[in-house]
C-alpha positions as CSV (number, residue, x, y, z in Angstrom):
1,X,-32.5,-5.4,66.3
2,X,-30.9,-3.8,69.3
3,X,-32.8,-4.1,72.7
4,X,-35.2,-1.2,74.1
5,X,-33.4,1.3,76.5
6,X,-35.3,0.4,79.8
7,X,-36.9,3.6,81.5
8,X,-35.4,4.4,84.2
9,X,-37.8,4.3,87.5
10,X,-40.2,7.3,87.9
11,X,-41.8,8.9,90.6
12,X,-44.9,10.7,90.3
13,X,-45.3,13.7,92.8
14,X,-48.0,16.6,93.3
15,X,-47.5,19.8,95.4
16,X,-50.5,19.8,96.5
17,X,-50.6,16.3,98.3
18,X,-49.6,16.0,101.7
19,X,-48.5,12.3,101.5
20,X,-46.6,13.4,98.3
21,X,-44.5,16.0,100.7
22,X,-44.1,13.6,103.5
23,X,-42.7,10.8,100.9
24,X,-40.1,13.5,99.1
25,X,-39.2,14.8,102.2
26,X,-38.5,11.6,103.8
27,X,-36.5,10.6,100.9
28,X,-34.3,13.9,100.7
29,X,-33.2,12.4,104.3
30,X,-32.8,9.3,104.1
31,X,-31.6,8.7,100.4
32,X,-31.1,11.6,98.2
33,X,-28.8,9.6,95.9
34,X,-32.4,8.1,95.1
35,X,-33.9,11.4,94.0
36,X,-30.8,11.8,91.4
37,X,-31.8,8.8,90.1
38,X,-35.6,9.1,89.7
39,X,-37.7,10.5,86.3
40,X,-39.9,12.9,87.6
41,X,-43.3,13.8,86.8
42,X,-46.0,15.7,88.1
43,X,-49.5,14.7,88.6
44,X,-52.3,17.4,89.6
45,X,-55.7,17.8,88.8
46,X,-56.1,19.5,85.6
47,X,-58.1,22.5,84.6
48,X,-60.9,22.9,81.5
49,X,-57.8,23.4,79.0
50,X,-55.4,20.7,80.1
51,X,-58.5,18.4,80.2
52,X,-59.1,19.2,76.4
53,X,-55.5,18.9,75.6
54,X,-55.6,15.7,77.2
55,X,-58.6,14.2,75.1
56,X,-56.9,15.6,72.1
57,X,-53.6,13.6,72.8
58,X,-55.5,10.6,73.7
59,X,-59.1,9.9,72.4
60,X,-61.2,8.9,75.1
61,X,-58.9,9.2,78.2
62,X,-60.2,10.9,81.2
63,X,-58.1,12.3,84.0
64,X,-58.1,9.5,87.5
65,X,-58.9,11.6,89.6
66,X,-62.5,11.3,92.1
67,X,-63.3,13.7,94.7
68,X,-63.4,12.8,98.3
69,X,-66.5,11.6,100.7
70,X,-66.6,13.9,103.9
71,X,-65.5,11.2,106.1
72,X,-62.4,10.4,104.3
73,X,-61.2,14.3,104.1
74,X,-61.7,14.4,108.3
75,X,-59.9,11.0,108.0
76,X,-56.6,12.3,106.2
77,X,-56.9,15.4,108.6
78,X,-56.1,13.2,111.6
79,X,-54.0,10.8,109.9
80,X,-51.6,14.2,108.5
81,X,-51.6,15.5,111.6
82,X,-50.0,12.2,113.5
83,X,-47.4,12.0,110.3
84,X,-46.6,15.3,110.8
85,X,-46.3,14.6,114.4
86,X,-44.1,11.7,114.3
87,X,-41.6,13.7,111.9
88,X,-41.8,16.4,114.3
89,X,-43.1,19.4,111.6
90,X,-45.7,22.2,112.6
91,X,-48.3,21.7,109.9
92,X,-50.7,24.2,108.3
93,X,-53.5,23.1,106.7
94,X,-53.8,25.7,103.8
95,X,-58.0,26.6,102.7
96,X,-58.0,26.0,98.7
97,X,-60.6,29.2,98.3
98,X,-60.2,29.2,93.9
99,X,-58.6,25.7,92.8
100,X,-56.3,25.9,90.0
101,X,-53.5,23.7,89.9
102,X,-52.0,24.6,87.0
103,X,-50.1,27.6,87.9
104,X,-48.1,25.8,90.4
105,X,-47.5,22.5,88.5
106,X,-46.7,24.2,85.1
107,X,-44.2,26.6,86.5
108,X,-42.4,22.7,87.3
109,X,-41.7,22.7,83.6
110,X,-40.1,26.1,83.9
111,X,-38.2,25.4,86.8
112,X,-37.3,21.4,84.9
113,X,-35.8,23.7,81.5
114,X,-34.0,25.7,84.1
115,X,-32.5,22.5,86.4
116,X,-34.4,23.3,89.1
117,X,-37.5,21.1,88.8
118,X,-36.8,19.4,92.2
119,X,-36.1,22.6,93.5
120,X,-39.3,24.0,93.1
121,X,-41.0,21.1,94.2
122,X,-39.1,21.4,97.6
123,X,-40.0,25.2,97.5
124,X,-43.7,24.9,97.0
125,X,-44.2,21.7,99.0
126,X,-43.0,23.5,101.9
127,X,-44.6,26.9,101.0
128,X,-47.4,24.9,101.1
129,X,-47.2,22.5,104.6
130,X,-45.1,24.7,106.5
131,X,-46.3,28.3,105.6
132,X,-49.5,28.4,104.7
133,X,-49.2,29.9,101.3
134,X,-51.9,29.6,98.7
135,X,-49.9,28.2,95.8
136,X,-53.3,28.1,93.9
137,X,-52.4,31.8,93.7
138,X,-50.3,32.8,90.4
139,X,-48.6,35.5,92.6
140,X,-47.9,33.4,95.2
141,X,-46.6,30.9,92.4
142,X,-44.5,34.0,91.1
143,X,-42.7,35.4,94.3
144,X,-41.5,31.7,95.2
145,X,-40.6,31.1,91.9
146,X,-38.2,34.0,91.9
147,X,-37.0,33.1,95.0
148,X,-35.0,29.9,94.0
149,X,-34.2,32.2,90.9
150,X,-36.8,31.8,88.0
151,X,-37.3,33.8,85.7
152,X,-41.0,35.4,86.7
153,X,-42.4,36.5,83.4
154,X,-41.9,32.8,82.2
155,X,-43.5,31.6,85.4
156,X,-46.3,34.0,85.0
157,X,-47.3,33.1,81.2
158,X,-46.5,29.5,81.4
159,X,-50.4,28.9,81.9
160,X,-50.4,31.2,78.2
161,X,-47.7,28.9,76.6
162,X,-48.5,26.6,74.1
163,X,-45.2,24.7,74.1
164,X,-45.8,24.7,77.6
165,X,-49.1,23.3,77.4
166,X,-48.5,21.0,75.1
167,X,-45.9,19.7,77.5
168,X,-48.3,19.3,80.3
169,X,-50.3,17.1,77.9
170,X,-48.9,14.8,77.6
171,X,-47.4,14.6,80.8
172,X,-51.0,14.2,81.4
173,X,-51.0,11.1,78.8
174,X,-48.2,9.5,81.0
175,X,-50.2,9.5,84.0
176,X,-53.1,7.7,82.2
177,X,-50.9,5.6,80.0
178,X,-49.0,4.4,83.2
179,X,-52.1,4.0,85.8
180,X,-51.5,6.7,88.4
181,X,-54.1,7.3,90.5
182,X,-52.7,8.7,93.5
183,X,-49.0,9.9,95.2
184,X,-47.0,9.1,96.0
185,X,-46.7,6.6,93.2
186,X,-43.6,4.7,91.8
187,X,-43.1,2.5,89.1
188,X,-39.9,0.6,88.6
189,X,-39.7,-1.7,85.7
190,X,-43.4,-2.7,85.4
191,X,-43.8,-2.9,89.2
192,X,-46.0,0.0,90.3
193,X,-45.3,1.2,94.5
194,X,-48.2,3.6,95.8
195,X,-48.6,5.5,98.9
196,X,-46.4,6.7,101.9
197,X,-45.8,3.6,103.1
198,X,-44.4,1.8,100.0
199,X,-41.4,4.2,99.6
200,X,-39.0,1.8,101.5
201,X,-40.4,-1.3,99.4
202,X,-39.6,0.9,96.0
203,X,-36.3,1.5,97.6
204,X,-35.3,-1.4,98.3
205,X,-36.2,-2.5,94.6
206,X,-33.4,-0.6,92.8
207,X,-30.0,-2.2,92.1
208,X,-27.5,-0.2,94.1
209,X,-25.9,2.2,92.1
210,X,-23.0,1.6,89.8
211,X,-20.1,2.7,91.5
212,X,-17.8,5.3,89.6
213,X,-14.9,4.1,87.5
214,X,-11.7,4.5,88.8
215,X,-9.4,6.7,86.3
216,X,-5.6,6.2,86.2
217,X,-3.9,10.1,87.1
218,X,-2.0,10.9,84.0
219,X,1.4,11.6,84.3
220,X,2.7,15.0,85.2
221,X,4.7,16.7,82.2
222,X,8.2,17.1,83.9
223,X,9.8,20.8,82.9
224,X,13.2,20.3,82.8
225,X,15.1,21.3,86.2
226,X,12.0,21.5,88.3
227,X,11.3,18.6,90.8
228,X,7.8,17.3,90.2
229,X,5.6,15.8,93.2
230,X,3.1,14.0,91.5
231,X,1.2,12.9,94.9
232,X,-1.5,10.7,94.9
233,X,-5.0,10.7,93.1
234,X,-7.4,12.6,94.3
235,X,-4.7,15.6,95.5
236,X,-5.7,15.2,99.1
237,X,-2.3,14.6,100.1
């Protein structure tokens, strides 16, 4: 019987998490490479339909998610404030007036079908931290979505779409099934790395990445009484 594929290492991110920004942001500095080489999947708080969808998928699960004590929402203020600091952003702390998560993290699957999932997490996180935008909002969702260059109508219905939905379900199920309770989180192999300051740990946990093989140039096809200056490979002569 031949061996299970191994899945690759996955990151779980949410737009709406500050930590979750700092950690991606962080990591588009200091190793993009890593980001190429990550299984994304997004983690958010769901609504009354993704809940149900969730229960349907998997009997008995319930979403990990518990809401914060007052002193440990002034806590995370301070503590996002002197993170921000030290990376030297401007912060805004949005007001979440009508929670709904959906819109945001559902367009992901849109933008993920169009190859451009990590680019709309980069567009909303900083919509988000930097600008003050309500991405609660499915205009707000909209107008950034057509920024990177999404289609809008497919943005604007994917709460509506069954496939898409579905989708979210059991991304849902993965969450659950794989313990997330928080972001950042990581998981490479069965080794689970959670929070801000267990990105370099993570890191440092991935085998370095195969280097690319080396192809021999194939020889130039000589036309008779032309000279032919094969160079070297790579044409960079």
């Amino acid at each position: 019987m031949a061996a299970r594929a191994a899945k690759p290492p996955r990151l779980y991110f949410n737009l709406r998490s500050p930590y979750s920004f700092f950690a991606l942001r962080d990591m588009e500095r200091d190793c993009p490479e890593i980001l190429d080489r990550l299984a994304w999947h997004p983690f958010w708080e769901p609504d009354g339909t993704s809940e149900k969808l969730l229960a349907e998928a998997l009997p008995g699960a319930a979403f990990p998610y518990q809401a914060m004590t007052r002193a440990k929402q002034f806590y995370i203020l301070r503590d996002v404030r002197r993170l921000g600091a030290e990376r030297g952003l401007r912060l805004t702390w949005p007001l979440d007036r009508d929670v709904w998560w959906e819109p945001a993290h559902l367009a992901w699957f849109v933008a993920e079908r169009a190859g451009l999932g990590r680019v709309w997490v980069e567009r909303a996180q900083r919509a988000r931290w930097l600008e003050g935008r309500d991405i609660c909002d499915p205009a707000v969702v909209r107008e950034l979505a057509e920024e990177i260059g999404l289609d809008g109508e497919a943005v604007a219905g994917a709460t509506d779409d069954t496939l898409i939905r579905e989708q979210a379900a059991r991304a849902l199920v993965d969450v659950v099934r794989d313990g997330v309770f928080g972001v950042p989180y990581f998981i490479h192999g069965s080794e689970p790395y959670w929070g801000l300051d267990r990105v370099s740990a993570f890191v440092a946990s991935l085998p370095a990445a195969p280097e690319p093989v080396a192809r021999e140039p194939e020889p130039a096809a000589l036309v008779p009484g032309r000279a032919t200056d094969i160079g070297h490979a790579g044409g960079c002569g």
